[in-house]
C-alpha positions as CSV (number, residue, x, y, z in Angstrom):
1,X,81.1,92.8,-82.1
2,X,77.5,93.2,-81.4
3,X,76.1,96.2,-78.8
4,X,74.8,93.9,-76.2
5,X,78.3,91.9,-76.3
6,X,80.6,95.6,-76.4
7,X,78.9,97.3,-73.2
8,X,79.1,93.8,-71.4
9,X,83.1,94.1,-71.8
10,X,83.6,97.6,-71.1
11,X,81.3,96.9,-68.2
12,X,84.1,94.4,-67.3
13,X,87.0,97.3,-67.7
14,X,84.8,99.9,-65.9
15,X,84.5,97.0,-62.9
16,X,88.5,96.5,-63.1
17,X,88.7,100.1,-62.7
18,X,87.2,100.3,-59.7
19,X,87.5,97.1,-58.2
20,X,90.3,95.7,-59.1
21,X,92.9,98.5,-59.3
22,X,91.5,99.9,-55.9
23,X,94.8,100.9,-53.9
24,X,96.9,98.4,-56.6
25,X,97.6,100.2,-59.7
26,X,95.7,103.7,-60.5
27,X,97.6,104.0,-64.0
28,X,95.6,100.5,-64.8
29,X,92.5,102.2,-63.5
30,X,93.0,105.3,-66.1
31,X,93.6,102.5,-68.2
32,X,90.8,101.0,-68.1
33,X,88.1,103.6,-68.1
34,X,89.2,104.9,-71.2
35,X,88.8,101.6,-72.5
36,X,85.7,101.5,-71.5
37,X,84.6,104.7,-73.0
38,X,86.1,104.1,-76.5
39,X,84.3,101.5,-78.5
40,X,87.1,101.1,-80.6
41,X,89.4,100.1,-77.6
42,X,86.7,97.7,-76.4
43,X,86.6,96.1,-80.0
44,X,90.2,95.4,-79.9
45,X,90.0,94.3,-75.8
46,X,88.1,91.9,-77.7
47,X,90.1,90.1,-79.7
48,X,91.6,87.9,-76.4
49,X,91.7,85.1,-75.8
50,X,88.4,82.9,-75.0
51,X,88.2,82.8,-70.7
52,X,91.4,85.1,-70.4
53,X,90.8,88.5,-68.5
54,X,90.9,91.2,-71.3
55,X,92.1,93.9,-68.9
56,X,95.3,92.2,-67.9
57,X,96.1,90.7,-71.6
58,X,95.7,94.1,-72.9
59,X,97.7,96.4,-70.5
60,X,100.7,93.6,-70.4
61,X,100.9,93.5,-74.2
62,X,101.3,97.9,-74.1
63,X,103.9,97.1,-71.4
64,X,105.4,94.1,-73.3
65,X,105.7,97.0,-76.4
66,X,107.4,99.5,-74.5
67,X,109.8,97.0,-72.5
68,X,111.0,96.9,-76.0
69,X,112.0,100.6,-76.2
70,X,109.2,101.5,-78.0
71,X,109.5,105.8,-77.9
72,X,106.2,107.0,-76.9
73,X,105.1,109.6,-74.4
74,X,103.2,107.1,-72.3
75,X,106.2,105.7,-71.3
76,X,106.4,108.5,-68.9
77,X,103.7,107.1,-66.9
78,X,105.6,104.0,-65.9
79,X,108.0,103.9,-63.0
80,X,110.2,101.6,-64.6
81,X,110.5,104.0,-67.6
82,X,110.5,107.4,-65.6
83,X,111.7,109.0,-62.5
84,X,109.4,110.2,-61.5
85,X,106.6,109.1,-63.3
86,X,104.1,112.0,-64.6
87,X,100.5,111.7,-63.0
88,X,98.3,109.2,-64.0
89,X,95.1,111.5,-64.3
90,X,97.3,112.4,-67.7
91,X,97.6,109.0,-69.2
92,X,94.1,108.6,-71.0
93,X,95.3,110.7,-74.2
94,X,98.7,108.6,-74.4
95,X,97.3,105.6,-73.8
96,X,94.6,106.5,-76.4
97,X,96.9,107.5,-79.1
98,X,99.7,104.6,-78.6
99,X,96.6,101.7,-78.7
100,X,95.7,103.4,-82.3
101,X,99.4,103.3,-83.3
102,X,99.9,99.7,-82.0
103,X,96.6,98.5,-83.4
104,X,97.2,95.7,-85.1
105,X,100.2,94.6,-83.2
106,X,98.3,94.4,-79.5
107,X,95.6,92.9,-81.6
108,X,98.3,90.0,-82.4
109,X,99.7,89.5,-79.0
110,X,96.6,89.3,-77.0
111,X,94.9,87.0,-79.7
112,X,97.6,84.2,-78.7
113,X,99.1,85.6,-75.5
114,X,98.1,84.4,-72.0
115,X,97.9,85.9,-68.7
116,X,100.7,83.8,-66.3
117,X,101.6,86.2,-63.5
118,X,103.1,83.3,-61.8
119,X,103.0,85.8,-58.8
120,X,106.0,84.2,-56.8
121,X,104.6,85.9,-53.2
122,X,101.8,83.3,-53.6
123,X,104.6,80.9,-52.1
124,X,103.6,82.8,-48.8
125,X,100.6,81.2,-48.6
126,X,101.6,78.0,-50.3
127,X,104.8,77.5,-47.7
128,X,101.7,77.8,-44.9
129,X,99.5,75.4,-46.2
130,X,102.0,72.8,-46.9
131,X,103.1,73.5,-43.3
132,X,99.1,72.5,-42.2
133,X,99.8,69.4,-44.3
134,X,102.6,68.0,-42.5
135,X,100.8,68.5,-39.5
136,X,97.9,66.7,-40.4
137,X,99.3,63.8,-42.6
138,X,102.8,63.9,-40.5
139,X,106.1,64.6,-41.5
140,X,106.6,62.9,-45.6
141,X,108.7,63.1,-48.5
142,X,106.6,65.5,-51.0
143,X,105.9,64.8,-54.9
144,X,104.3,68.2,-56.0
145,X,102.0,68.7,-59.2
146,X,101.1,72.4,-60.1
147,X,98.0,72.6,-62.6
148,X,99.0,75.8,-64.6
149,X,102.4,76.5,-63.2
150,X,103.8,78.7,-66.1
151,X,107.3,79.3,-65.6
152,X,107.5,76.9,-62.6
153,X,108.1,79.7,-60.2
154,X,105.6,78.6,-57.2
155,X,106.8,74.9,-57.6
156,X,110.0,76.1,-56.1
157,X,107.9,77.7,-52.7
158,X,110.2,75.6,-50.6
159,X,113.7,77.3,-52.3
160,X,112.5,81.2,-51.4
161,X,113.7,82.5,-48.3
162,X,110.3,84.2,-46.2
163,X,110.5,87.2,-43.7
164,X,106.7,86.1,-43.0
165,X,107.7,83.2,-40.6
166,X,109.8,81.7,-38.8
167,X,111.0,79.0,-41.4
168,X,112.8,80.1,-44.5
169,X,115.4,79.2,-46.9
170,X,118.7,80.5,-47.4
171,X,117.7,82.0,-50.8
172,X,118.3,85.3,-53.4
173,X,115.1,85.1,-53.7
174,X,113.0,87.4,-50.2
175,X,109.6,87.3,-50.0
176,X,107.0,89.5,-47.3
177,X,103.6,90.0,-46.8
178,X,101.2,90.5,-43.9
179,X,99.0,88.1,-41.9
180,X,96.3,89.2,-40.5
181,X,93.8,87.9,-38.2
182,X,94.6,85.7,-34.6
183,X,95.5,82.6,-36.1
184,X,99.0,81.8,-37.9
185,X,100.0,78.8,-39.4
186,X,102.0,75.9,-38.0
187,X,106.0,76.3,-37.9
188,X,107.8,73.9,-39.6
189,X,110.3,71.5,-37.2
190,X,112.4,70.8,-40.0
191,X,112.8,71.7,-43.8
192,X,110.1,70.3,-46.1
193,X,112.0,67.0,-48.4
194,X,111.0,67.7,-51.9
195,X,111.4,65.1,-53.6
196,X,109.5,65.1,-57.3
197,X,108.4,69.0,-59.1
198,X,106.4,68.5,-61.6
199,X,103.3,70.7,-63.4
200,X,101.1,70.9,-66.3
201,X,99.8,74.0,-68.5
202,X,98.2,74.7,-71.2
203,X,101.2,76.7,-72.5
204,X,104.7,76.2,-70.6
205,X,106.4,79.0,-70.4
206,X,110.5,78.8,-71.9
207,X,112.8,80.5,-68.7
208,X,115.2,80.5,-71.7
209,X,113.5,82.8,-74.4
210,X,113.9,85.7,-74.2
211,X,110.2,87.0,-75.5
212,X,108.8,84.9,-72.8
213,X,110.6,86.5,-70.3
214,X,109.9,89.5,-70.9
215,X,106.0,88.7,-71.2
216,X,106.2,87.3,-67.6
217,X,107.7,90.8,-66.9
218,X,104.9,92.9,-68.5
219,X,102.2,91.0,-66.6
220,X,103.3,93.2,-63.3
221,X,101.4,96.0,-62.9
222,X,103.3,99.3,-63.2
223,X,103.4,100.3,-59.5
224,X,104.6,97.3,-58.2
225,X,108.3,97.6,-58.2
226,X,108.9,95.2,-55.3
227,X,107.3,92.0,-57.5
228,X,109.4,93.0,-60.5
229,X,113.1,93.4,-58.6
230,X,112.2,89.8,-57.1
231,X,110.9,87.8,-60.6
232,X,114.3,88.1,-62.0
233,X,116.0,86.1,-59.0
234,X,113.2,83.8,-58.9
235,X,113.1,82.6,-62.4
236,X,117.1,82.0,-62.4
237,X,116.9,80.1,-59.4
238,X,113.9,78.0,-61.1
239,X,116.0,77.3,-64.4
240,X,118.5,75.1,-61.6
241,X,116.2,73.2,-60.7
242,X,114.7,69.7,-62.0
243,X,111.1,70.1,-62.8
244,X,109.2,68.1,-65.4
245,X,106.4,69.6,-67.1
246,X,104.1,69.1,-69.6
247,X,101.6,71.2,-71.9
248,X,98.3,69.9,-72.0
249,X,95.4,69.8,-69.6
250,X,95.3,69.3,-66.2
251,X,92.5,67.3,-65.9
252,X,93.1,65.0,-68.2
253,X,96.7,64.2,-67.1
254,X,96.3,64.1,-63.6
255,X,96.3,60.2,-63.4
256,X,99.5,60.4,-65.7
257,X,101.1,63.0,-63.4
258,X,100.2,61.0,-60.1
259,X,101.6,57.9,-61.3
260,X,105.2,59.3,-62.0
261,X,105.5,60.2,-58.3
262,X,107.8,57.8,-56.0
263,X,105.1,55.6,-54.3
264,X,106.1,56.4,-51.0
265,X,105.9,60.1,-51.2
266,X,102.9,62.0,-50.5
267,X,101.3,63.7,-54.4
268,X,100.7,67.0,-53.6
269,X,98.1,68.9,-56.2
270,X,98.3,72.6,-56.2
271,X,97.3,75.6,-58.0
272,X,96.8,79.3,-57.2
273,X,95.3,81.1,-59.9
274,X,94.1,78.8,-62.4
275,X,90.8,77.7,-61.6
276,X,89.4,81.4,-62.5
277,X,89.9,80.7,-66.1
278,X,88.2,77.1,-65.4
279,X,84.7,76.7,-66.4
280,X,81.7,75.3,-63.7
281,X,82.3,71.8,-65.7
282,X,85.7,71.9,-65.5
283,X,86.1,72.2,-62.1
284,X,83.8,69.7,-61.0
285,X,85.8,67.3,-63.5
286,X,89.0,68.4,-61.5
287,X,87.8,67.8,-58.2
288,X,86.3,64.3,-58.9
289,X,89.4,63.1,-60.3
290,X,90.7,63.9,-57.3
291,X,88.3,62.6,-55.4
292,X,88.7,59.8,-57.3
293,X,92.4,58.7,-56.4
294,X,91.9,60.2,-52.7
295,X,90.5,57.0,-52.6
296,X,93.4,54.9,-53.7
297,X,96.3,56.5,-52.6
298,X,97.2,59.3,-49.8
299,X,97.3,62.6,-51.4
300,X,96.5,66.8,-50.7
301,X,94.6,68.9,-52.9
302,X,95.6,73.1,-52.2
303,X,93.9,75.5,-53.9
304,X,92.4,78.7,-54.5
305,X,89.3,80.7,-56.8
306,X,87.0,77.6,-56.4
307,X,85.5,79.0,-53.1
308,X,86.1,81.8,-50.5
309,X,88.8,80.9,-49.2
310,X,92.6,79.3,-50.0
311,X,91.1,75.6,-49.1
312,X,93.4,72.2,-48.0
313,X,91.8,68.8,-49.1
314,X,93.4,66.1,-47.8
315,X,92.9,61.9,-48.1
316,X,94.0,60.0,-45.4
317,X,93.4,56.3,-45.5
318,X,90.9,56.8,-48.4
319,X,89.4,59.2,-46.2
320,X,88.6,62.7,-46.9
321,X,89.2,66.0,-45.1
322,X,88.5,69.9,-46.1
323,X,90.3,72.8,-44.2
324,X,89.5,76.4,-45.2
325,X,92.8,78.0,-44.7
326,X,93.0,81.6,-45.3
327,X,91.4,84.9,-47.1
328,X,94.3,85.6,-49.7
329,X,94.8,88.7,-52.2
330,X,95.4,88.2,-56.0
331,X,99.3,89.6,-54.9
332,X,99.1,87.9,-51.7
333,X,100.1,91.1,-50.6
334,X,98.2,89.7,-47.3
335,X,96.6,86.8,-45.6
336,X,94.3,86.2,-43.4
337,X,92.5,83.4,-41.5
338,X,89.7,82.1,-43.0
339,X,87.2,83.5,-39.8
């Protein structure tokens, strides 16, 4: 790795740091600054994943390590591991000294691992906006088509049970956050009728290996104890439930993915966290497709990270309509309106 290209990425770790982990994870922050002040921590950071965020690919795969009972004294610095943990401003040397042990095998598991939080409170927001849907396009049965779902868990929104509002289902699975601002969302008047789950990633993730589990489980940042007690729940309930998906990309099987929906159900495209790894060209690909069979057939398009704000697109008739929603989190540990 050239100069030029090394302080560009521990650049990147030194904005994480402060940014990022801001009020979030202050372990990850340690983390990353000493990343970012070790050239050979920045060469391995490296070795990700083309488009995947470095940070997040290299902390999970330590955390995937010790989930496996890896003895170290870093392990001390998790809350999962310890209680309680030991200080964070005394992590830098252990984290120092367990990358150099682990070498070579973080260098494996971030050259082919990928970063699928699958963060299940995104539902919060994704329950709202399918809520603004029905109000706009009336009350329909629902075909809905996640770009990038991972292990399916936000294709089950509809299944969790919400403290945020007033509609919720009966469910193991409990999920709160905060709203802020004036506006809320619509109620619903009656339970959404899912009728077709379906999704497409570049790598699925398999609810019933054990590795991958445990992967979706190191991508939770240390401090947040709430999201790991609930992912458990949530991916049992998913492995109940019937949902086709496919590897391969998005984009390009769209059309496919439309076309397998009951014609007189209302397609519903969705994705959180996805178009962040999605290049300028890529996107614009993504939303003329779209565009592109708003014209034929009724459909919604919710997303997120291709603007400011969590945005609704809508086709009515062949006509089309864009509603800013909400300012979201990462965690969607809040929401707000979009004013």
């Amino acid at each position: 790795m050239d100069s030029e290209l090394r302080e560009k990425l521990a650049e990147r770790f030194r904005h994480f740091a402060l940014e990022e982990c801001h009020d979030s994870s202050p372990l990850y922050a340690v983390f990353a600054l000493t990343v970012a002040d070790h050239d050979e921590l920045v060469e391995l950071a490296g070795y990700c994943r083309m488009g995947q965020p470095p940070a997040n690919l290299l902390f999970a795969a330590v955390q995937d390590i010790l989930m496996r009972g890896e003895e170290h004294a870093l392990r001390e610095f998790y809350p999962a591991f310890a209680a309680p943990a030991r200080s964070c401003d005394e992590a830098s040397e252990h984290f120092l000294d367990f990358c150099r042990r682990h070498y070579d095998e973080i260098k494996s598991l971030i050259s082919v691992r990928l970063v699928q939080t699958n963060e299940v409170r995104r539902c919060v927001y994704l329950q709202a906006a399918f809520a603004t849907v029905i109000q706009r396009m009336g009350e329909r049965s629902l075909s809905l088509i996640e770009l990038g779902p991972s292990a399916a868990l936000n294709l089950c929104w509809d299944r969790y049970d919400y403290g945020f509002d007033h509609w919720g289902h009966d469910s193991s699975v409990k999920i709160n956050t905060k709203w802020r601002g004036d506006k809320r969302p619509p109620d619903w008047k009656s339970r959404p009728n899912v009728v077709f789950r379906s999704g497409v990633d570049l790598n699925v993730v398999d609810m019933k290996n054990e590795a991958e589990r445990r992967w979706l489980q190191a991508l939770i940042w240390p401090e947040h104890s709430e999201r790991r007690e609930r992912l458990p729940a949530a991916m049992e309930l998913v492995r109940k439930e019937d949902i086709h998906l496919e590897e391969g990309d998005g984009v390009e099987l769209l059309p496919q993915l439309i076309s397998a929906t009951p014609v007189d159900s209302l397609p519903c495209i969705f994705h959180t966290h996805v178009a962040n790894q999605m290049t300028a060209k890529q996107q614009k690909q993504l939303l003329d497709q779209v565009d592109e069979i708003g014209k034929q057939r009724d459909l919604c398009h919710i997303h997120n990270n291709m603007g400011p704000h969590l945005h609704l697109t809508y086709y009515l008739d062949g006509v089309r309509h864009d509603v800013p929603l909400a300012k979201t989190d990462g965690h969607a540990k809040s929401a707000s309106d979009k004013n």
